[in-house]
C-alpha positions in Angstrom: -33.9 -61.8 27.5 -36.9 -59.7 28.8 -35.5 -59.2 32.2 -32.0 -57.7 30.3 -34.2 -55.4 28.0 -36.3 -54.0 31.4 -32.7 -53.4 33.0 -31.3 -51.8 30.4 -34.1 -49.1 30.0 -34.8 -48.7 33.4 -31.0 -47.0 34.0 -31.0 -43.2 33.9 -30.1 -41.3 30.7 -26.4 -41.1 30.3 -27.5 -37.8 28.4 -27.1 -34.7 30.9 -30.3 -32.7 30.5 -28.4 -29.3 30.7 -27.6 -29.8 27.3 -28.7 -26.9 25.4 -28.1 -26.2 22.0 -26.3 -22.5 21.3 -28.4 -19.2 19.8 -26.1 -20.0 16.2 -27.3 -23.9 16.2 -30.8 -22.5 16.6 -30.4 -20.0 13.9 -29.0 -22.0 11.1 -31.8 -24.5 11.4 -34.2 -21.7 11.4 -32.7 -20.7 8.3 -32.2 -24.0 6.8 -35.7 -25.1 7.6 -37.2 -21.5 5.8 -34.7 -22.1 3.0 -35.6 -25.8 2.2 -38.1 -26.3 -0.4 -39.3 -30.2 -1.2 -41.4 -30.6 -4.4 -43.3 -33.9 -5.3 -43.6 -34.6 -8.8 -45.5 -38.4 -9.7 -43.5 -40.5 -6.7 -40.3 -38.9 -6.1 -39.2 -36.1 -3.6 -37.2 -33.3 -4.8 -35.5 -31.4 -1.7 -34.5 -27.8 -3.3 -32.1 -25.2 -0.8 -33.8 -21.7 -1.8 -30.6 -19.0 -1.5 
């Protein structure tokens, strides 16, 4: 089994690295990171989108 795990992550990345996000994709998670607010109250997480 050790010998099939070494192979298998020993092979290139099928993943071309000219993939590049575009200038919109970049912007809405800008905006989407700047909007999100999370607020912890006892032991819960409360994610809150601030429009």
């Amino acid at each position: 089994m050790y010998y099939c795990m070494a192979k298998t992550y020993s092979k290139k990345s099928l993943v071309s690295q000219t993939m590049k996000p575009s200038k919109e994709t970049i912007s809405f998670l800008l905006s989407y990171s700047k909007a999100l607010s999370i607020l912890k109250i006892d032991n819960k997480n409360f994610e809150i989108i601030l429009n």
